[in-house]
Biopython code that builds the backbone (N, CA, C, O; Angstrom):
import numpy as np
from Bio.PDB.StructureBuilder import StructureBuilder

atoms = [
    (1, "UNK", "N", (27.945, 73.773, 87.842)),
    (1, "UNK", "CA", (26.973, 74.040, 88.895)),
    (1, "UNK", "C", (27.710, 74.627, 90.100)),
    (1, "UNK", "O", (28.884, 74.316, 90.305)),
    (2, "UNK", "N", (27.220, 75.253, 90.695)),
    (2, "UNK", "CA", (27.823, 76.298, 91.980)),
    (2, "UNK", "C", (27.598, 75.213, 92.853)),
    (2, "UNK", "O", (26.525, 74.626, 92.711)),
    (3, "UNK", "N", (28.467, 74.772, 93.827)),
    (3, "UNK", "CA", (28.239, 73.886, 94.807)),
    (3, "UNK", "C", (28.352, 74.707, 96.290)),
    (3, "UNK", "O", (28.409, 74.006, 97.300)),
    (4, "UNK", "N", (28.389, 76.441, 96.454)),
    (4, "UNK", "CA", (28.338, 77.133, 97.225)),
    (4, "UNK", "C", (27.938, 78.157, 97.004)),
    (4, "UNK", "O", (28.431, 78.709, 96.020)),
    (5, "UNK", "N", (27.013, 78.810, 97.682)),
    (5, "UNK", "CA", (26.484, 80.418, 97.306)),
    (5, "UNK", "C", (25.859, 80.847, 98.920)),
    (5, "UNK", "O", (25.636, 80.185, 99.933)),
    (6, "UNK", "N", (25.754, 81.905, 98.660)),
    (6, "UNK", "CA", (24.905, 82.295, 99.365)),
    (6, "UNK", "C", (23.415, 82.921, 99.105)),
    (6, "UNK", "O", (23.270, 83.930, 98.414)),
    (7, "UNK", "N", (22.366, 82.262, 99.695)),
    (7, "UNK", "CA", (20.784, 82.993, 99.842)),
    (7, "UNK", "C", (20.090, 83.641, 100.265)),
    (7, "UNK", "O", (19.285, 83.050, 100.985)),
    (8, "UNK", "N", (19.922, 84.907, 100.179)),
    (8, "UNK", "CA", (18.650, 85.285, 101.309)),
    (8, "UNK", "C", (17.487, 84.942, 101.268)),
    (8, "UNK", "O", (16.858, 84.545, 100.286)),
    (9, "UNK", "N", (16.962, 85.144, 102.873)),
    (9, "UNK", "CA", (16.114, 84.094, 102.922)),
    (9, "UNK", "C", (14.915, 85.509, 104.262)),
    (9, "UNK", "O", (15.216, 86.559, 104.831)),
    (10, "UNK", "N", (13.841, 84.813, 104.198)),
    (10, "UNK", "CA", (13.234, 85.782, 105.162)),
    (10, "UNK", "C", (12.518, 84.767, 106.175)),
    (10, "UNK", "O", (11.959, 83.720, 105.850)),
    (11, "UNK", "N", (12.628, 85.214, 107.281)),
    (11, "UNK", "CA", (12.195, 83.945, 108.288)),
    (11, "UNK", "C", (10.118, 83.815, 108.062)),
    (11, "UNK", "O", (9.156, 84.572, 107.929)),
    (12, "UNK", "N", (10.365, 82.604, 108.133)),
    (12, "UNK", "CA", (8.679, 82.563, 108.147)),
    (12, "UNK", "C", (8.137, 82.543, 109.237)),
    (12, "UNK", "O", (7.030, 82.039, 109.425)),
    (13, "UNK", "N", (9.229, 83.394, 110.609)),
    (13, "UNK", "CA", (7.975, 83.032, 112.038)),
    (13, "UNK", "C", (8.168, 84.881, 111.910)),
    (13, "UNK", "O", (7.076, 85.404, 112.132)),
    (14, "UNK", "N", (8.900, 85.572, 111.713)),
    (14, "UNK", "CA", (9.138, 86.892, 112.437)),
    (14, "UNK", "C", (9.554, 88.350, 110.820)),
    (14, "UNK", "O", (9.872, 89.516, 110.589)),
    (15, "UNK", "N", (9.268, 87.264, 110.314)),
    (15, "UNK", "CA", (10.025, 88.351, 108.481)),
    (15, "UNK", "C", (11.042, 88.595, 108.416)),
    (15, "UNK", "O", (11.283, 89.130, 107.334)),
    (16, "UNK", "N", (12.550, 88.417, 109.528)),
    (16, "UNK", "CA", (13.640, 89.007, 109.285)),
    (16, "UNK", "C", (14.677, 88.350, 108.446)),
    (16, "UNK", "O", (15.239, 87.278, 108.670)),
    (17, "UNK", "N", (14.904, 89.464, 107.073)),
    (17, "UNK", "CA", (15.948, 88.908, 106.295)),
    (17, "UNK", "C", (17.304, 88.473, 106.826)),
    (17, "UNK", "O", (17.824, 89.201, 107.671)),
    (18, "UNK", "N", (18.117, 87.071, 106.323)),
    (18, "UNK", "CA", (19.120, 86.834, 106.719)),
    (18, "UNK", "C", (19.817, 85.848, 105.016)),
    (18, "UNK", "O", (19.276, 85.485, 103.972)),
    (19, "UNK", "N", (20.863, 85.785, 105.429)),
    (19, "UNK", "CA", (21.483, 85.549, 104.880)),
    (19, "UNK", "C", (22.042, 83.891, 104.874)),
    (19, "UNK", "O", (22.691, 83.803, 105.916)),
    (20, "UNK", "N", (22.082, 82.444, 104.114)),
    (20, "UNK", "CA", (22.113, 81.589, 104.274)),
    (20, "UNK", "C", (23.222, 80.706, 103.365)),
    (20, "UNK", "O", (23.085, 80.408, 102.179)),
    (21, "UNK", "N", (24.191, 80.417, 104.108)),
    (21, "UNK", "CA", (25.389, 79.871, 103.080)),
    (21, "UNK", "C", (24.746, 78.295, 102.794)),
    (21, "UNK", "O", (24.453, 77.481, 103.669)),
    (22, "UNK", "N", (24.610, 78.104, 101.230)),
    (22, "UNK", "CA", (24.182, 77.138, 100.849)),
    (22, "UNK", "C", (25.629, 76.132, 100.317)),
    (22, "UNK", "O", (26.583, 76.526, 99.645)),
    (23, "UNK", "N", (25.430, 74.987, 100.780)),
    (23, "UNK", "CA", (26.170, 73.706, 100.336)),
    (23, "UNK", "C", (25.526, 72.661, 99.775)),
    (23, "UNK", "O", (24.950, 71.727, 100.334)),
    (24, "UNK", "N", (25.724, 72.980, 98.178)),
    (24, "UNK", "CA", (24.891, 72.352, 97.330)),
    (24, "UNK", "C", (25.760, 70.612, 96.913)),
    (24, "UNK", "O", (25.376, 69.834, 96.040)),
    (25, "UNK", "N", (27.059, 70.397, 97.919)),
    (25, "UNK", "CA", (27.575, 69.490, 96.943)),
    (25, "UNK", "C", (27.077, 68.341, 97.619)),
    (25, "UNK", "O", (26.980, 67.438, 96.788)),
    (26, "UNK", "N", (26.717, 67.964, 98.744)),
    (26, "UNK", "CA", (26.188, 66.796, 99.282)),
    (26, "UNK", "C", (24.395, 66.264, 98.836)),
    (26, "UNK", "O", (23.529, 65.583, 99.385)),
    (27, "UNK", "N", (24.490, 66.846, 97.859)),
    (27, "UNK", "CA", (22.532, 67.018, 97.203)),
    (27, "UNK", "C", (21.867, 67.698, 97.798)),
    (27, "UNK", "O", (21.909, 68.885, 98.122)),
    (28, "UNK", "N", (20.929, 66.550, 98.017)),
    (28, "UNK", "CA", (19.399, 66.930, 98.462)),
    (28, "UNK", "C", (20.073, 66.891, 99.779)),
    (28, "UNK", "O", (21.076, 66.264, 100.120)),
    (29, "UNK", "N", (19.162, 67.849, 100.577)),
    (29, "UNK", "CA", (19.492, 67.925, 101.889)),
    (29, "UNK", "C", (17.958, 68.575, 102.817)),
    (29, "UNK", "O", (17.155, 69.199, 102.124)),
    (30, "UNK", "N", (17.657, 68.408, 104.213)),
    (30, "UNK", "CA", (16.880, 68.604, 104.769)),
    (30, "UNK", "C", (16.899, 68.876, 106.474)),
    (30, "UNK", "O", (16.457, 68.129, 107.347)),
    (31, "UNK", "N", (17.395, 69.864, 106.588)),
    (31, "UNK", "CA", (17.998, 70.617, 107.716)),
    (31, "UNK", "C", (16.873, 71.755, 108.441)),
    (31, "UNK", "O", (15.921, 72.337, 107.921)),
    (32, "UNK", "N", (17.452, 71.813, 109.979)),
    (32, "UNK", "CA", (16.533, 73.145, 110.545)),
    (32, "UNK", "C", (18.118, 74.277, 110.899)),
    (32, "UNK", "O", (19.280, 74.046, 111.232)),
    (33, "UNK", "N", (17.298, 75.535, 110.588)),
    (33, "UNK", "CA", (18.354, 76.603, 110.827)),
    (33, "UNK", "C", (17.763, 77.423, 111.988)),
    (33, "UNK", "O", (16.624, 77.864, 111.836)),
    (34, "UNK", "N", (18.239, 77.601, 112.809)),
    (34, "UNK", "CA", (17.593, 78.965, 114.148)),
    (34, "UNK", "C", (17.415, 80.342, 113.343)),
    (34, "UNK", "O", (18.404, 80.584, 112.651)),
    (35, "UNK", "N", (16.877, 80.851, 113.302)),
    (35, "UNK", "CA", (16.477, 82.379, 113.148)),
    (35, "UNK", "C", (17.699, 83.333, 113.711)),
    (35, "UNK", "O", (18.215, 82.543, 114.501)),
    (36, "UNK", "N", (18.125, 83.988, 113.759)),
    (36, "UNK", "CA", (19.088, 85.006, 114.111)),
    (36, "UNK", "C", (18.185, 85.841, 115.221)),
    (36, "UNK", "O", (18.467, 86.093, 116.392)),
    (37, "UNK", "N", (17.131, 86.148, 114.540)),
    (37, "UNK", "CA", (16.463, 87.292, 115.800)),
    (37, "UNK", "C", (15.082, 86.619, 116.579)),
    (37, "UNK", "O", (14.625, 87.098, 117.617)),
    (38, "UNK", "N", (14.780, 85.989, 116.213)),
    (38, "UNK", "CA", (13.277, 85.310, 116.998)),
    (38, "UNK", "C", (13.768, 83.887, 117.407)),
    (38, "UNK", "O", (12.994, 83.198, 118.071)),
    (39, "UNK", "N", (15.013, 83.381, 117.058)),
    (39, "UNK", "CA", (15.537, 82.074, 117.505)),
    (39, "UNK", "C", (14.798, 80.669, 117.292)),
    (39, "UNK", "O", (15.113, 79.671, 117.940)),
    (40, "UNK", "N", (13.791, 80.680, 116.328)),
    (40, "UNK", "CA", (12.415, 79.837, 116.249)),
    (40, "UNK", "C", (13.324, 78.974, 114.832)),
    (40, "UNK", "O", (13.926, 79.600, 113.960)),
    (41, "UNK", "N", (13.254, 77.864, 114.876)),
    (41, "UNK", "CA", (13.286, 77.141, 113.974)),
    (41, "UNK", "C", (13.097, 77.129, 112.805)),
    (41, "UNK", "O", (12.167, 76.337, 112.650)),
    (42, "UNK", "N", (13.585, 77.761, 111.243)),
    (42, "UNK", "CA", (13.554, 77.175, 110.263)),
    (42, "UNK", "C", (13.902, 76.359, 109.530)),
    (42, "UNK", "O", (15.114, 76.222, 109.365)),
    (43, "UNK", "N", (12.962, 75.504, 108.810)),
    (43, "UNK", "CA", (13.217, 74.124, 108.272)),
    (43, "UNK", "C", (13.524, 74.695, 106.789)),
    (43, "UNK", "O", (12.813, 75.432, 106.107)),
    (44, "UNK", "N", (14.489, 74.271, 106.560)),
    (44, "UNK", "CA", (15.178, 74.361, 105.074)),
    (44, "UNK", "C", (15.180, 72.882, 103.943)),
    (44, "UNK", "O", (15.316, 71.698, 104.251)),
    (45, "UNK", "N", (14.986, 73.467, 102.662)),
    (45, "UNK", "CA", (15.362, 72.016, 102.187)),
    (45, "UNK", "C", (15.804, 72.816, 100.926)),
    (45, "UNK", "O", (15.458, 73.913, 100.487)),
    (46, "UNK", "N", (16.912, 71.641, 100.393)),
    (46, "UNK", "CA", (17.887, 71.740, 99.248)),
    (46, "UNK", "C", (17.166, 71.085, 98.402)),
    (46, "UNK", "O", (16.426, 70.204, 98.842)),
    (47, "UNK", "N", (17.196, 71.273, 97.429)),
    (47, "UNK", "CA", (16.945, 70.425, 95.712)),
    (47, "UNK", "C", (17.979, 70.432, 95.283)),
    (47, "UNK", "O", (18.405, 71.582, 95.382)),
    (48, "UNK", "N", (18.919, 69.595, 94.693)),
    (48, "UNK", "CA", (19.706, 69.677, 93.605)),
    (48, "UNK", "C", (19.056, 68.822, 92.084)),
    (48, "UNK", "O", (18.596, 67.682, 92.012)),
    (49, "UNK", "N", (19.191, 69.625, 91.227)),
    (49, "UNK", "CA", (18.473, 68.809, 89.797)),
    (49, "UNK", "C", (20.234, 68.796, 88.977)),
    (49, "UNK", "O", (20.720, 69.924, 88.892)),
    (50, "UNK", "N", (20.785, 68.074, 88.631)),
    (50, "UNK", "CA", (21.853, 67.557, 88.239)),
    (50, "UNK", "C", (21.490, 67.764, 86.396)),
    (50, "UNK", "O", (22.385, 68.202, 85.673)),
    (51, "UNK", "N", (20.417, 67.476, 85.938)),
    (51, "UNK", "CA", (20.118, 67.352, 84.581)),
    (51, "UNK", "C", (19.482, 69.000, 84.414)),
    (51, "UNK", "O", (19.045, 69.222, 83.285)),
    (52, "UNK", "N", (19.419, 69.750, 85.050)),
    (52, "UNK", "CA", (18.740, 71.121, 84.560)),
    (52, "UNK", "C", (19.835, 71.895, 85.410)),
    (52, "UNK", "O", (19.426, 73.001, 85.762)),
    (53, "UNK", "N", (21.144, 71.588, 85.834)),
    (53, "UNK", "CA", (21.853, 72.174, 86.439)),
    (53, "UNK", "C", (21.465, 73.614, 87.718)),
    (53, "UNK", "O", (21.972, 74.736, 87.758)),
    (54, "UNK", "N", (20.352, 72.974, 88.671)),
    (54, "UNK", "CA", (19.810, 74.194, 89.292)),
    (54, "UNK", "C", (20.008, 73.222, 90.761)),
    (54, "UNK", "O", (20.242, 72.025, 90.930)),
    (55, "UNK", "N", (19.779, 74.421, 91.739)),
    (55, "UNK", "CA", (19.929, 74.480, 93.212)),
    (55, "UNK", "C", (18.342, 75.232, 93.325)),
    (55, "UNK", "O", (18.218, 76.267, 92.669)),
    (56, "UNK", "N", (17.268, 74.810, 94.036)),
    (56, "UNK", "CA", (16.531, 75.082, 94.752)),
    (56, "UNK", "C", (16.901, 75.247, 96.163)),
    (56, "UNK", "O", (17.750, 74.566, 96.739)),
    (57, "UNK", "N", (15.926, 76.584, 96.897)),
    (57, "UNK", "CA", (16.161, 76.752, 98.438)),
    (57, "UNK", "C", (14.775, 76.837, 98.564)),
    (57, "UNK", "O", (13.987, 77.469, 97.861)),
    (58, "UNK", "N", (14.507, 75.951, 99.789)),
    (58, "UNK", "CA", (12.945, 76.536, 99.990)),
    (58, "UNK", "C", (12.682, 76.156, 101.757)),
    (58, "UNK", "O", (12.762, 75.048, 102.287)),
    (59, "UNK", "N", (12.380, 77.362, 102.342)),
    (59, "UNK", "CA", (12.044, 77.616, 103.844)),
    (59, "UNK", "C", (11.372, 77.709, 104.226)),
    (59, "UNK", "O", (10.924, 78.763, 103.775)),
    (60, "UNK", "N", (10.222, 77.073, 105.444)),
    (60, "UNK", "CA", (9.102, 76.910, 105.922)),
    (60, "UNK", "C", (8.998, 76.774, 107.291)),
    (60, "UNK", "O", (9.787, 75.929, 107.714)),
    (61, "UNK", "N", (8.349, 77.269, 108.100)),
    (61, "UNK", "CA", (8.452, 77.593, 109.646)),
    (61, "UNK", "C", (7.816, 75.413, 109.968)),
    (61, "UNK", "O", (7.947, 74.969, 111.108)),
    (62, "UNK", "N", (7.439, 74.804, 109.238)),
    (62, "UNK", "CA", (7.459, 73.763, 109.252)),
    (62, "UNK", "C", (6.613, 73.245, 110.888)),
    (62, "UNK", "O", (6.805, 72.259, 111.599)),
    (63, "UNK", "N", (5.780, 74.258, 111.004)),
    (63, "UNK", "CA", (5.160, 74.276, 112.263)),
    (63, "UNK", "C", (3.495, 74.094, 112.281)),
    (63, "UNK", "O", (2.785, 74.165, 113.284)),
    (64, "UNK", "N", (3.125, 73.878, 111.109)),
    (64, "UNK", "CA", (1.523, 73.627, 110.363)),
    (64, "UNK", "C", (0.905, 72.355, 111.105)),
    (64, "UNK", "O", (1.281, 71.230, 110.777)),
    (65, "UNK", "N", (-0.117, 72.557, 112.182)),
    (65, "UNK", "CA", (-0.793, 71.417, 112.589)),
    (65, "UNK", "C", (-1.626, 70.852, 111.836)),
    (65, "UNK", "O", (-2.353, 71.654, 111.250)),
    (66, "UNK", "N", (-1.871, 69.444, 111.547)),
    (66, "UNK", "CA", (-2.835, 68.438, 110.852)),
    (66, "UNK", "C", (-4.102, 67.835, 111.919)),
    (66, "UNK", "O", (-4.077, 66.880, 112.697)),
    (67, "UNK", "N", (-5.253, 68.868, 111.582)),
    (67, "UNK", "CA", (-6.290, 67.704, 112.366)),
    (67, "UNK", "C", (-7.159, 66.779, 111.851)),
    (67, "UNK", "O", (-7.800, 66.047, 112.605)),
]
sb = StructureBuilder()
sb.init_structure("model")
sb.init_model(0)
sb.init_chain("A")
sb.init_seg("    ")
for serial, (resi, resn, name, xyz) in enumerate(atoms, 1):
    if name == "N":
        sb.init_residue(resn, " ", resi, " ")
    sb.init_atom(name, np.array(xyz, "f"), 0.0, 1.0, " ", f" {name:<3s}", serial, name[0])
structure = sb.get_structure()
């Protein structure tokens, strides 16, 4: 299993592609990354599946109100 790669990723507040060094060896993980050009918060989360040997990336402006 790759315990480092890199992802691109496209921001979900502004569309701009960037580039995201992933560190798959500490697992599951659940982090916010700044945007490069709109500076707005993206929320990232890691999957690691150990038995199907895969790394999920999945990014969400994580800004969705509940009424």
């Amino acid at each position: 299993m790759r315990d480092y790669f890199e992802q691109n990723i496209v921001c979900p507040h502004c569309g701009h592609h960037t580039r995201l060094v992933v560190d798959a060896s500490e697992g599951d993980q659940d982090y916010y990354e700044d945007c490069q050009a709109c500076c707005n918060a993206i929320h990232v989360c890691i999957e690691r599946d150990e038995l199907s040997d895969e790394v999920r990336v999945r990014v969400d402006a994580d800004d969705e109100q509940y009424f």
